[in-house]
C-alpha positions as CSV (number, residue, x, y, z in Angstrom):
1,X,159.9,94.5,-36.3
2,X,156.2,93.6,-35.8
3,X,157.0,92.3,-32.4
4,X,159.1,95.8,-31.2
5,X,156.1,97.9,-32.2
6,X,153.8,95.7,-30.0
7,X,156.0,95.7,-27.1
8,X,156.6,99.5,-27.4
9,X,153.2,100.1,-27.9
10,X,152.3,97.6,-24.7
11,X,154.7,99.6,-22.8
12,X,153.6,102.8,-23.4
13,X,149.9,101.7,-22.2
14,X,150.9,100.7,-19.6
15,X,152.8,104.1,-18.3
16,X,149.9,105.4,-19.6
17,X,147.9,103.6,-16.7
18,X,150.2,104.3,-13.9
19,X,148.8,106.0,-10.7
20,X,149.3,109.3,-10.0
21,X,152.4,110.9,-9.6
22,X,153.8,113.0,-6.7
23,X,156.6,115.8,-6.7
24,X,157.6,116.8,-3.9
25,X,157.4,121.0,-3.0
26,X,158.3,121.9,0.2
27,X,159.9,119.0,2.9
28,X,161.2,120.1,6.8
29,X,162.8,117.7,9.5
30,X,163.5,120.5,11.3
31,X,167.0,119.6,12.1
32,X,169.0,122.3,10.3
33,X,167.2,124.5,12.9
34,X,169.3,125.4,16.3
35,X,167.5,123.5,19.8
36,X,166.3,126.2,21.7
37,X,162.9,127.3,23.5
38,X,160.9,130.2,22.6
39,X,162.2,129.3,19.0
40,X,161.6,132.2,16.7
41,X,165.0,131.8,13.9
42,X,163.5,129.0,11.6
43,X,165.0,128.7,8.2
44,X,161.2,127.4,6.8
45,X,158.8,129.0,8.8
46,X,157.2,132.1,11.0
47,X,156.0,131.8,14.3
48,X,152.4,133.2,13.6
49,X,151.0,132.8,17.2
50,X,152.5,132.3,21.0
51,X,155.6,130.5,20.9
52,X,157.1,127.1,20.1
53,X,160.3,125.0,21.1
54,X,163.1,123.2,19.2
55,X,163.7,120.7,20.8
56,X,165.1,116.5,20.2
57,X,168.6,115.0,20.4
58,X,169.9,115.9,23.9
59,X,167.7,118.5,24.6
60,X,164.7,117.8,25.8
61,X,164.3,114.8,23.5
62,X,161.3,112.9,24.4
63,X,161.3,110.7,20.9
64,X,165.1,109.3,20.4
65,X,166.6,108.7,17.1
66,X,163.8,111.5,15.5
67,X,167.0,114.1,15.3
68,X,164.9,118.1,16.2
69,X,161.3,118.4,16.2
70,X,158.9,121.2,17.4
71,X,157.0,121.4,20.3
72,X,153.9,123.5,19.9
73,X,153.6,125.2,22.6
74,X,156.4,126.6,24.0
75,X,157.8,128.2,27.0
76,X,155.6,130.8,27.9
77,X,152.2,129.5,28.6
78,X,151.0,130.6,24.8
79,X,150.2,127.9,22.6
80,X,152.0,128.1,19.2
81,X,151.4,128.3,15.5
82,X,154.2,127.9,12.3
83,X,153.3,129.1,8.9
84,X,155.3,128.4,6.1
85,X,157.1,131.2,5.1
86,X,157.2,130.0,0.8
87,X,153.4,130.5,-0.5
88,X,152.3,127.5,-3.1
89,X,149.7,127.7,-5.9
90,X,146.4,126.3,-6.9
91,X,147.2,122.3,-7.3
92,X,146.2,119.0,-6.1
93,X,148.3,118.5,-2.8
94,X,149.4,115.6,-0.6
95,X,151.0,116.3,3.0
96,X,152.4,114.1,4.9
97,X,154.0,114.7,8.6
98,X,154.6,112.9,11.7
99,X,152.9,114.3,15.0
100,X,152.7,112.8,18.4
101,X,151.9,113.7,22.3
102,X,153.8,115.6,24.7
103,X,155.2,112.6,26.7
104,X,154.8,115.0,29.7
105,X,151.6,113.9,31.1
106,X,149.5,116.9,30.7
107,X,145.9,116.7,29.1
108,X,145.1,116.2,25.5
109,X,146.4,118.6,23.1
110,X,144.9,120.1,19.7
111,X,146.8,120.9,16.7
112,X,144.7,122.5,13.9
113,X,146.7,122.5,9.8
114,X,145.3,124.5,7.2
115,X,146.1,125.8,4.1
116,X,145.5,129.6,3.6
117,X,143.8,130.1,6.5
118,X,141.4,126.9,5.3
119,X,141.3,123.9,8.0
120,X,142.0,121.2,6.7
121,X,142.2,118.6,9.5
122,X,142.2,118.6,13.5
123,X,144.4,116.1,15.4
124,X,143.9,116.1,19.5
125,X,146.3,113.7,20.5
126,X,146.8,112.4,24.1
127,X,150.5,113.0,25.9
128,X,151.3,109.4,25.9
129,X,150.7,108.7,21.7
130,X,153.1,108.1,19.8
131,X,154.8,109.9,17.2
132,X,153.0,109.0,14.1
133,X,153.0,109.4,10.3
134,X,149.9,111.6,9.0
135,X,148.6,112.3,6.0
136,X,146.2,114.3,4.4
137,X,145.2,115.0,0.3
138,X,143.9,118.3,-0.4
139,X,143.5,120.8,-3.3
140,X,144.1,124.4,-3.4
141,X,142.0,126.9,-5.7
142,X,144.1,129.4,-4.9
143,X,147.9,130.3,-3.6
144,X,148.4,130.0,0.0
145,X,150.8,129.0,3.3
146,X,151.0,126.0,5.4
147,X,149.9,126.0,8.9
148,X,150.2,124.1,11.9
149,X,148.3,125.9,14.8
150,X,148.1,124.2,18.6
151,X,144.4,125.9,19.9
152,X,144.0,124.7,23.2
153,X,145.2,127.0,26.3
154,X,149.8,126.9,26.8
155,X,151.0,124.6,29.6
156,X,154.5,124.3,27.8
157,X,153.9,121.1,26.8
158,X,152.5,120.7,23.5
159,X,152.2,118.5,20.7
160,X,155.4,116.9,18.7
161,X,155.6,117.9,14.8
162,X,158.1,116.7,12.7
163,X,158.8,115.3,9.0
164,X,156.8,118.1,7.0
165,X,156.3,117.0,3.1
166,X,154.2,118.9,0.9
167,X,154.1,117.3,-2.8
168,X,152.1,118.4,-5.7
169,X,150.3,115.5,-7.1
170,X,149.3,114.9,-10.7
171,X,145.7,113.5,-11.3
172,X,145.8,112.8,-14.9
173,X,143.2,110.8,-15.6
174,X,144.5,107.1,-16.9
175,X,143.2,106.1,-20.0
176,X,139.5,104.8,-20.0
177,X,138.3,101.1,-20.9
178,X,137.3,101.6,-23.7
179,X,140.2,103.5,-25.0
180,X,142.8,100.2,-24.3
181,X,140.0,98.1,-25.9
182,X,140.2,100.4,-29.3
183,X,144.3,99.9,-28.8
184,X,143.8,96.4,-28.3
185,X,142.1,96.4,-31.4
186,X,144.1,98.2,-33.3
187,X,147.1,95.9,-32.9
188,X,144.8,92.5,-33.5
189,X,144.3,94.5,-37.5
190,X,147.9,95.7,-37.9
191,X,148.5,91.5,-37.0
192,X,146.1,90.4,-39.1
193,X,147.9,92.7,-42.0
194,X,151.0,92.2,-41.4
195,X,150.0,87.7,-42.0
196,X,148.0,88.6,-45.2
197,X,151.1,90.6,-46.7
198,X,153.2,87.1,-46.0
């Protein structure tokens, strides 16, 4: 019996020190979305500024086997922006997406994200980057969107944005040194009792 208690109680210090946990919020691979420039119908999103492209898998599809993605600056010489249509609350946040150049050979191009109108990071990417995983940890006082805002002058070829995650992450603080020490403790007496009692 002795020995279950210890085990239980070793086990349950031990989830008691695990790293912080993540739930994921909001996720977009963009390829429930129709291909099609000047994109405006997204399921996800609003076009908040100049206009954007689906584009990927036969169309225009300048990174193979990635399904749609969005180019951020579409067909019209006006460099776009996506905002999330959902809103999410005050929390500790991580987002993760993947971004990568035009492929076109145009100059470098600048996509701003920010959360309720905050910036949170600026990428300028070259055309001939790759598409790449990003990631960025943030925490929100207040409710807000998601944005992902391309700020240099439209040529129609902007940058590739794909794989949105958004997940909630919980930062609760794993029990100090001194607190496994007194635990520790703790079980060395209830061992000791348990040998006088025999």
């Amino acid at each position: 019996m002795f020995k279950k208690l210890v085990l239980s109680a070793a086990f349950a210090a031990m989830a008691a020190a695990a790293p912080a946990s993540a739930s994921v919020v909001f996720s977009d691979n963009f390829n429930g979305e129709s291909q099609g420039l000047n994109y405006t119908a997204f399921a996800n999103w609003t076009v908040t500024q100049g206009t954007v492209d689906v584009i990927g898998t036969g169309f225009y599809d300048f990174y193979p086997g990635n399904g749609n993605y969005v180019d951020m600056d579409g067909s019209t010489g006006a460099s776009g922006g996506i905002t999330t249509i959902s809103s999410f609350g005050p929390a500790n946040y991580s987002l993760t997406f993947d971004l990568g150049g035009s492929q076109r050979g145009d100059p470098a191009n600048t996509v701003v994200v920010s959360f309720n109108n905050v910036i949170l990071q600026t990428y300028t990417l070259n055309s001939s980057d790759p598409l790449a995983s990003e990631s960025i940890s943030f925490t929100a006082l207040g409710a807000g969107s998601l944005s992902f805002t391309q700020t240099n002058p439209g040529d129609n070829q902007g940058l590739i944005l794909d794989n949105v995650v958004l997940s909630t992450v919980d930062t609760t603080p794993a029990p100090e040194p001194m607190t496994l020490s007194l635990f520790g403790a703790g079980l060395a007496a209830m061992g000791l009792r348990r040998r006088k009692k025999a």
